[in-house]
N, C-alpha and C positions, 0 to 999 in steps of 0.2 A: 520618482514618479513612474509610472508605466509607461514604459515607451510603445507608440504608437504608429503602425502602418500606414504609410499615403496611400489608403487603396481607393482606386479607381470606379467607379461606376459596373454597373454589368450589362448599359446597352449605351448606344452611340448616335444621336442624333442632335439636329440644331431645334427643332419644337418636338413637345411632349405629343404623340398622339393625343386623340382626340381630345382635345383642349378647346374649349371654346373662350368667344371676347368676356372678361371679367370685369364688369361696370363702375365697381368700386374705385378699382387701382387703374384701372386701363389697360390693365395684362390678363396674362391668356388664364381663364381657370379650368379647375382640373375635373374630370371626370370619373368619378366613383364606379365600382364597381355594381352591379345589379345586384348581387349582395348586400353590398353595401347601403344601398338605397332601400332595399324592401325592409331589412333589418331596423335602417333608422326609423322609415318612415310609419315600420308596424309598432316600433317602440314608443314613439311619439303620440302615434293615435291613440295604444293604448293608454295614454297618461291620463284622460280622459276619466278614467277608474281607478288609478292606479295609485297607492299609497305613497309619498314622500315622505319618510320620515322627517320629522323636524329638525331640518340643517341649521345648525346656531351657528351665525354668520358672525363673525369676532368681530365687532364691529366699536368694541370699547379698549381703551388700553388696560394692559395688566393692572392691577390694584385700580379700578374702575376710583375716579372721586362724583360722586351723584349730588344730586344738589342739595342746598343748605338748609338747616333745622327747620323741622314742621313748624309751620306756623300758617295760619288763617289768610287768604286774601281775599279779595273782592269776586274776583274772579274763580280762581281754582289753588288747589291746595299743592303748596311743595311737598317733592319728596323728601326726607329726614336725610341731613348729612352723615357722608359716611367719609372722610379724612382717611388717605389712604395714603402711601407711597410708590408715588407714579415714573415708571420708566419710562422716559424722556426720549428714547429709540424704541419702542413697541411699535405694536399695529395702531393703527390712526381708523378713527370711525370714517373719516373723512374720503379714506383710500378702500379699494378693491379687496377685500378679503376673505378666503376662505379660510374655516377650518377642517381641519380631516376628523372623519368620524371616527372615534376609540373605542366603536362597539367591539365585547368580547368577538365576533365576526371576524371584524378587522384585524383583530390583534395575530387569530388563527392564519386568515387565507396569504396573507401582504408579509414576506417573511423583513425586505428589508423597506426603506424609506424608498430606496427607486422603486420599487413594484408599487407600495402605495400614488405616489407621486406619480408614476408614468400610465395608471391604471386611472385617478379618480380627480386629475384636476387640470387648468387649460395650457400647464406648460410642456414641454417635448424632451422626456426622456432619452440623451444617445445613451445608448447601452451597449457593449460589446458584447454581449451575453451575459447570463446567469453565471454570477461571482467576481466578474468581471468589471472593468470599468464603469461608471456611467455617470455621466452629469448631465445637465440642462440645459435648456434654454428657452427662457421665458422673454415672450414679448416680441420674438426677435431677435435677441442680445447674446451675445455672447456665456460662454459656461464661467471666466471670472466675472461678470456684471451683476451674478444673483448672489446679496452678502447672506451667510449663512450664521446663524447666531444661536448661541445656546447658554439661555439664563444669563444672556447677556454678552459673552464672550465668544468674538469671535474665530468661527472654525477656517477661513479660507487660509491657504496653503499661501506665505509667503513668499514664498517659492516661485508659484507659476498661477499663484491668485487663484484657483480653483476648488470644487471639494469632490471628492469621488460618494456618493451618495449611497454604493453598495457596501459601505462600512459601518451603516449607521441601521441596526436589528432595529425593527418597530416595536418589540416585545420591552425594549428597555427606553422606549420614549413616551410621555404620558400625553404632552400637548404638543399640538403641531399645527404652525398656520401660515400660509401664502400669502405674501403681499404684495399685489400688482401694482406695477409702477415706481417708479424712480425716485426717493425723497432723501434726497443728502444730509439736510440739517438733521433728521429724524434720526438718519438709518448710518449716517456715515458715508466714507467712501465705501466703492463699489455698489452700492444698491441701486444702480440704472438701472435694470430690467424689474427688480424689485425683492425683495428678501424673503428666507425660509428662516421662521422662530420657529425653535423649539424649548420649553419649558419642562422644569418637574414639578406637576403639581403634587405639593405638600402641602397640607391644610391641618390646623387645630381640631384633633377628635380626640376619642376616649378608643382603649380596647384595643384586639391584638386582631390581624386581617390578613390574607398574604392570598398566592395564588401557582397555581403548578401547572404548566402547558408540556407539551409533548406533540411532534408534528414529523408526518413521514411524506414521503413524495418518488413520483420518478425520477431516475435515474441518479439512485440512493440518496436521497434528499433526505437530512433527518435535523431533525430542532428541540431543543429543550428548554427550558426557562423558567422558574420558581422566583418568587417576589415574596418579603413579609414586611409589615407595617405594624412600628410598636408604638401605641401614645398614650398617653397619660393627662393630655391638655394643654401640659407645658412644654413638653417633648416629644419631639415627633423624629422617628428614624425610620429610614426605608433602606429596604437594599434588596436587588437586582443581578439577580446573573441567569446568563445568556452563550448560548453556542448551537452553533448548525453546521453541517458537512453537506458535502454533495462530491457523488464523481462525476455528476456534467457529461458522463460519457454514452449524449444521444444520438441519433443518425439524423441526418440532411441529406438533402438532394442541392446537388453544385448547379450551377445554370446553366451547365452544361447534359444537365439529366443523369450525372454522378450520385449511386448512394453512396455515403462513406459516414463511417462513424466518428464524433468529435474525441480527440485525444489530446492525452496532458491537459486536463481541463480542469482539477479537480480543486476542490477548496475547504479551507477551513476555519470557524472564526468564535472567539470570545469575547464575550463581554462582562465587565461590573460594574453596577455604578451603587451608590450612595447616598443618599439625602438624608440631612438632618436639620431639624427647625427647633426652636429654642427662644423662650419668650409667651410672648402673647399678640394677640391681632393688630396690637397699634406700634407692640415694638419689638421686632426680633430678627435675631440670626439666623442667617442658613448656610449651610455649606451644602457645596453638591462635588461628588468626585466618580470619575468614567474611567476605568481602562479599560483598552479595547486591542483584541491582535487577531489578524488577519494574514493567515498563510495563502498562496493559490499559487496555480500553475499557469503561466497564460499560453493558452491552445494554438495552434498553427492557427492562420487564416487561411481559406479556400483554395491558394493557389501553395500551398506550401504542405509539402511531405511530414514534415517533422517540426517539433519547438519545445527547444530545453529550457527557458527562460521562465522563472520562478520570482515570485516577489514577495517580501513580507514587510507589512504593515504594524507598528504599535504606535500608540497614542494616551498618553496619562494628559487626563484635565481637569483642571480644581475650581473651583470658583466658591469665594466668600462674600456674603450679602447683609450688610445690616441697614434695616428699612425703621422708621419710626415717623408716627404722624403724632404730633401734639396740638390740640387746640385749632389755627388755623395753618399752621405750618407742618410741613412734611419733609425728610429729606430721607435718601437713599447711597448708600458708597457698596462700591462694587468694584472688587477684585478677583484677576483669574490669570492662571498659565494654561497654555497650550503648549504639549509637548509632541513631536512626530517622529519617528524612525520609518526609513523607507530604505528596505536592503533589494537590489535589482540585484539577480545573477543570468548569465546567460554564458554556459560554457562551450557552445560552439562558437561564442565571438570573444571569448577568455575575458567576459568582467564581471566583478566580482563589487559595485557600487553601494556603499553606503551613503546616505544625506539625512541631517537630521534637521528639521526646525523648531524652533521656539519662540511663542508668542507671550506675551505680558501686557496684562492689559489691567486698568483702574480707570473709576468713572466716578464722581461725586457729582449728586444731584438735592437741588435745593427746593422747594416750592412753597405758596402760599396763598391763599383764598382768599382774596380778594374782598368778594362780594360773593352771593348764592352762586352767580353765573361765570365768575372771571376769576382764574387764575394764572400765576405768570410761576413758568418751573426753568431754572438756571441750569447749567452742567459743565461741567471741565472732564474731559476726556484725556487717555493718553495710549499710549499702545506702541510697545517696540515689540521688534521682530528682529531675530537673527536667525543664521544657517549656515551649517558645513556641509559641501560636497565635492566629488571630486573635477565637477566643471566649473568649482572657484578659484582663481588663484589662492585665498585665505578668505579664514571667516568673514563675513560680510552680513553686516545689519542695517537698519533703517529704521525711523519712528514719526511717529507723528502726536502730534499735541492740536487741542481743539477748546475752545468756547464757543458755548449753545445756549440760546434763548427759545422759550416757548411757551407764547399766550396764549391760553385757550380761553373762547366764551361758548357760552353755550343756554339755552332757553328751550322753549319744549314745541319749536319755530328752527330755532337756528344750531349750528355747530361750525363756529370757523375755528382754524389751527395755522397760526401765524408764526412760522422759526424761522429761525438765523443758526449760520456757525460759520466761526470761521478760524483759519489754524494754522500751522508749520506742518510742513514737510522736507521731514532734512534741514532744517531749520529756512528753509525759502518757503514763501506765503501760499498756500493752495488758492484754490479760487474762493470767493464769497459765496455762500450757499446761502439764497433765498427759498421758501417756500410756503407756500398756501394751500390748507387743505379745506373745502367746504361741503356742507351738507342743510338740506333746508326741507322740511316735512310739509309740503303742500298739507297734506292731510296724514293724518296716522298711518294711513296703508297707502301713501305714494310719495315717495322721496327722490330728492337728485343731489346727486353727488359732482363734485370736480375736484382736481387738484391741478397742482403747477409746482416745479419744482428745480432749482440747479441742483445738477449731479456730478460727478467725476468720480475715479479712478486712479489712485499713485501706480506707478511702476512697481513690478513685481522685483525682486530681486535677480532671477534670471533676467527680466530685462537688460537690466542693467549691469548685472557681474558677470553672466554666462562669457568664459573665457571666447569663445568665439560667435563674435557676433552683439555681443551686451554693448548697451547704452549707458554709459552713464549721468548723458544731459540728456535724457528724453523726461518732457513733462509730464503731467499727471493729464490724461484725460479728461474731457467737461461738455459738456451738454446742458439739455433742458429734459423734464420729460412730465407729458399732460396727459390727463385723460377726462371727461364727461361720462356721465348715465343716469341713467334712473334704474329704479325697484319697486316694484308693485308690488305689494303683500297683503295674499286676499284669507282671511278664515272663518269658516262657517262652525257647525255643530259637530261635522266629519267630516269635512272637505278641508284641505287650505292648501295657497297658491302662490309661489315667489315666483316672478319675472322678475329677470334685472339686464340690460342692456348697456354698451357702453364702450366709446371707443375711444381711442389712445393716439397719442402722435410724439415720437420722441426724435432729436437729432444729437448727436453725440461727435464733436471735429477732434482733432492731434488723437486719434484711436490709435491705438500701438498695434504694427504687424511686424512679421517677420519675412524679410524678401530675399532673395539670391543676389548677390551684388554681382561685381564683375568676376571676382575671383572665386564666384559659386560659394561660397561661403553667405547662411543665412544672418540676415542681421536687423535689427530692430529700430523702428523710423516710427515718428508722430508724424502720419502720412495719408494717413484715412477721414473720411468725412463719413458718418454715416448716417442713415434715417429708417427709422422702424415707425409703421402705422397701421392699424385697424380694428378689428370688428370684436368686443366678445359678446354672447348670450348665453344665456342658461333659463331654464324654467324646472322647476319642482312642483311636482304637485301629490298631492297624500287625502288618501281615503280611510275611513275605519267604518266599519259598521261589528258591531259585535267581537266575536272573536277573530273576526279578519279583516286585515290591514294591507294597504294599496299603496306603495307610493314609485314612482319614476323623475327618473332627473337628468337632462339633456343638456350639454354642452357644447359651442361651436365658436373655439377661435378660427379668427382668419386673418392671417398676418405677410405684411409685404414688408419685408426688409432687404436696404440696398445699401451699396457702395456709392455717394455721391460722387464722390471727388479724391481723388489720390495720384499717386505720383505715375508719369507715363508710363513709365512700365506696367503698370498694373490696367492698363485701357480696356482689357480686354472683360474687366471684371465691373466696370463702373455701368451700373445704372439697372444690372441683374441683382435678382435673389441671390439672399447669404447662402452658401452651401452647407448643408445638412440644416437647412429651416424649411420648415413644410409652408406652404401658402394656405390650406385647410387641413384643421383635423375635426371632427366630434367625439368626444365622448359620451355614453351613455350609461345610463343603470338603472334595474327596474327589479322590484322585492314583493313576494306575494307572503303574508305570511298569516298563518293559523294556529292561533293560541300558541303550544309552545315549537312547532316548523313553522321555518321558511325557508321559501327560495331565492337565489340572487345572481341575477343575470348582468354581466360589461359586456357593452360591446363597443370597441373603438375604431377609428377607420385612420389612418396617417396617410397624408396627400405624399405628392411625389419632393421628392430629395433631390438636390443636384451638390454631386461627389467633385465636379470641378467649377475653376469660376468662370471657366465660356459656356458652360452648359453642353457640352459636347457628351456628357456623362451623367447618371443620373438613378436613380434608386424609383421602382416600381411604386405604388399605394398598393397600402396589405389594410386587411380587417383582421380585426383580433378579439377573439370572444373568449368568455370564463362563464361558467358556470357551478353555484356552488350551492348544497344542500347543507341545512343545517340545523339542529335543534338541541333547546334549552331548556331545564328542568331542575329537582332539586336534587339530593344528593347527602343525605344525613341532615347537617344544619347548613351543608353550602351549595354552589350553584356548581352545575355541571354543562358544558355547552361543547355539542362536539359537531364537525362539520368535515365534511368533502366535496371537492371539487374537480374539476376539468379544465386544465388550459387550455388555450390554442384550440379552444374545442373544434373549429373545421380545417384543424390540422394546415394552416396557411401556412407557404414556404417562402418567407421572406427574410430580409435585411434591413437593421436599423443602421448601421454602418459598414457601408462595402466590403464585401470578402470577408464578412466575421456572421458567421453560423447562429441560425437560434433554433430552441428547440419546435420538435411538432408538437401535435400532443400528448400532453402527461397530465397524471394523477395526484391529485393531494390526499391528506385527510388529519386531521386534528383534534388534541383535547385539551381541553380548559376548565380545571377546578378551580373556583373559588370561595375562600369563607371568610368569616366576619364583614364588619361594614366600611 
């Protein structure tokens, strides 16, 4: 894994400047810059006009089951069954979700999953820079709390429970979707804060499709990436590949009022994946396979002359899937490896570190319909994990085993999601995961959502092996985690309008840290009590009138996460903000578009950061804008879409994490060919 600097804050006080009383929490909130405010507030107003394209809110699980065969009632007519094979951990209608937009746009401006992720939804990208590290933190929660899944199989690092997010190219993911909040039974361990799916959508068509990008940028930024798609009806194959470079070697100003250029920064990365489908719509196979390698240099941080320290990343992962719904029954069995190489070198400190992990994971899911409205879907789970490094004494694995229940009803009034699971760890019993998720349509365009859920988290393997300092009896972390809201959704002839609102309260006790003992040696203790709670909204709204299209779309989490309770030594950190969790951010975006141009404007604001836990230390609020032109048209018999853009467009000189540099402003621009359907 990359190792990482305790860098300290770049100012020194016990309160943030002008901070005023925060009503919600009873803490001090923060004060935006006058940028910041005219931006939001001119964005806002303009929504007024302003087109939102139609955000298709994932609000069903994969392979959706809708209700049962047409037939006549008294009242209103059902919808015709569609008997599907339903993943038993997807996104839940019931729960918070978005998904990311896959317009050709997107695919151009967002090179990796963190730039889309830390640009267009409400959780908080750390990033060490461009190629460089970065994970999240949603809700509050920690960067292991968010489980990361793909077609199933989980990607979190056994290791140290984490996923670095700048390895994952957008160009080679086709779905993508956020799921706020904590659902164990659903999602498994680690999804406290809440989960990232990703999907390869594969579908039954006829004909031959594919696609060829090409993308350049500042400070040698370059991107490739071709896609073809062969089917026949029965078979369906896709294949993907993917690479980009950059030498990262931009200038900054230190906070000192230092220019200096970023060095040893440079990167580089491949991808290929795979899919193949086979069958027919009620019963078939897929495989999907990813290799992925990731060279980089990682760059001095601000206070450091020089840095030889070089890391390379591979990762092979397979996954096999046979789905089949018959009559009123459906089942699904799923299998998949994770493989990982992680070589650290650093020849001013003579190491030279390999560690590889290995995940295996199987899932058999059962179900059956009940009635039009009620079904009940089973699952037995399993999933080991091993790893060799050189801070184990000898290889060292772990596994776990689970049974899962989950009844869903649902009416064209109600949607409740009722699961259970419960399981071995190491062969000792995890906690019981209950959970409820509900949803109730007052009327067709205003609905309220809740959930309630136990969660927890096993120890990582460093936990527990790391030669200095590892636990071997520390438990698996557990909690609860809730949220409420409602959704308004208004559409007229050329107008339409989503509100949705909604707050959260989760507590989380035995949280694993790592602290200084007597012998200054850090070591790992079930020692933390924690609690994450608050606000989110969003509002979309979209206009068309003729050849021009309006839409803008605002986002404002506001989150207090603290330390309840832990061990005296830790006093000084109880009852303050997690460090590096903003208490506000907003996100925005707003698109003008004309027949085959448009424009497309972010702009985000990130509240203040505290780099230690008495607050003595603490990272400024930056605004961060893009700007990007773009237009679509034809091109023989395919579509052609080319786009450029501006980061950083008013050149802001900030830090997402202390003493690691990001750029000012730079340049993009890109191309996207597409043909067949």
């Amino acid at each position: 894994m990359q190792r990482m600097g305790r860098g300290r804050g770049n100012r020194e006080s016990e309160d943030l400047p002008g901070e005023n009383k925060f009503n919600v929490f009873g803490e001090k909130k923060e004060n935006m810059s006058a940028r910041s405010i005219s931006a939001g507030l001119l964005l806002f107003s303009s929504t007024c006009f302003n087109n939102m394209s139609r955000f298709v809110i994932l609000l069903f699980s994969i392979f959706f089951v809708s209700l049962a065969h047409a037939q006549r009632d008294t009242i209103i007519w059902m919808k015709p069954v569609d008997i599907r094979a339903e993943r038993f951990h997807f996104t839940d209608p019931g729960m918070q979700v978005h998904a990311l937009d896959t317009s050709k746009i997107s695919k151009l401006t967002g090179y990796t999953l963190a730039d889309r992720l830390g640009r267009e939804s409400m959780l908080f990208m750390k990033s060490y820079g461009p190629g460089s590290l970065s994970t999240l933190s949603l809700r509050g929660t920690g960067a292991a709390h968010t489980a990361v899944v793909w077609n199933g199989l989980s990607l979190n690092s056994p290791m140290n429970g984490i996923y670095d997010f700048s390895l994952l190219p957008v160009f080679l993911l086709d779905e993508v979707s956020i799921q706020s909040g904590g659902n164990g039974p659903l999602a498994g361990g680690g999804a406290v804060g809440g989960a990232i799916y990703m999907n390869s959508g594969t579908e039954f068509t006829k004909g031959v499709s594919g696609e060829v990008m090409t993308g350049y940028g500042s400070f040698g930024q370059q991107q490739y990436g071709a896609g073809i798609v062969v089917a026949n009806g029965q078979l369906v194959t896709k294949t993907k590949i993917y690479t980009q470079r950059a030498e990262n070697n931009f200038s900054f100003t230190t906070p000192e009022g230092q220019s200096k250029i970023q060095s040893h920064a440079r990167f580089r990365q491949l991808g290929i994946t795979e899919d193949i489908r086979f069958g027919r719509k009620d019963n078939h196979l897929d495989l999907h396979l990813w290799y992925l390698e990731n060279e980089r240099e990682i760059p001095p941080h601000m206070l450091a002359q020089l840095s030889l320290q070089e890391q390379q990343d591979k990762s092979l992962r397979a996954v096999a899937e046979w789905a089949v719904s018959h009559d009123k029954w459906f089942w699904n069995i799923n299998g998949g490896i994770n493989r990982e190489e992680i070589k650290y070198t650093d020849p001013e400190a003579r190491l030279d570190e390999l560690s590889t992990a290995t995940t295996v994971q199987a899932t058999a899911e059962l179900g059956h319909h009940f009635s039009k409205n009620f079904k009940l879907i089973s699952q037995f789970a399993t999933i080991h994990a091993l790893a060799n490094c050189e801070g184990y004494a000898t290889q060292q694995q772990q596994e776990q085993w689970s049974l899962g229940l989950k009844g869903v009803f649902e009416n064209h009034k109600w949607y409740i999601n009722a699961s259970i699971r419960q399981g071995l760890f190491d062969e000792e019993m995890i906690p019981f995961l209950p959970a409820v998720n509900l949803r109730y349509n007052f009327v067709p365009t205003l609905s309220w959502k809740a959930d309630v859920a136990r969660v927890f988290r096993v120890p990582t393997l460093n936990d527990r092996y790391w030669i200095a300092g590892g636990n071997k009896n520390l438990e698996p972390e557990q909690g609860f985690s809730s949220s409420t809201g409602i959704q308004w959704l208004l559409k007229k002839e050329k107008f339409s309008m989503k509100m949705q609102a909604s707050v959260f309260f989760s507590e989380l006790e035995k949280a694993i840290v790592w602290l200084p003992g007597l012998n200054g040696i850090y070591a790992a203790e079930n020692i933390h009590e924690m609690e994450s709670k608050g606000f989110e909204g969003e509002v979309d709204l979209a206009y068309t009138t003729g050849k021009w299209k309006f839409r803008a779309r605002l986002t404002t989490p506001v989150v207090s996460s603290k330390i309840t309770k832990s061990d005296p030594s830790f006093d000084s950190g109880i009852g303050k903000q997690m460090i590096y969790t903003p208490r506000l951010m907003y996100k925005s975006e707003a698109e003008i578009t004309f027949h085959t141009f448009s424009i497309r404007y972010y702009h985000n604001y990130t509240g203040y950061r505290y780099t230690t836990i008495d607050h003595a230390h603490y990272l400024d609020p930056f605004d961060c804008a893009e700007l990007i032109l773009a237009w679509t048209g034809t091109l023989g018999k395919g579509s052609l879409t080319l786009t450029g853009g501006i980061k950083n467009l008013y050149e802001e000189n900030y830090q997402v994490i202390a003493w690691r540099a990001m750029p000012g402003r730079s340049f993009h621009g890109g191309l996207l060919f597409t043909f067949g359907k």
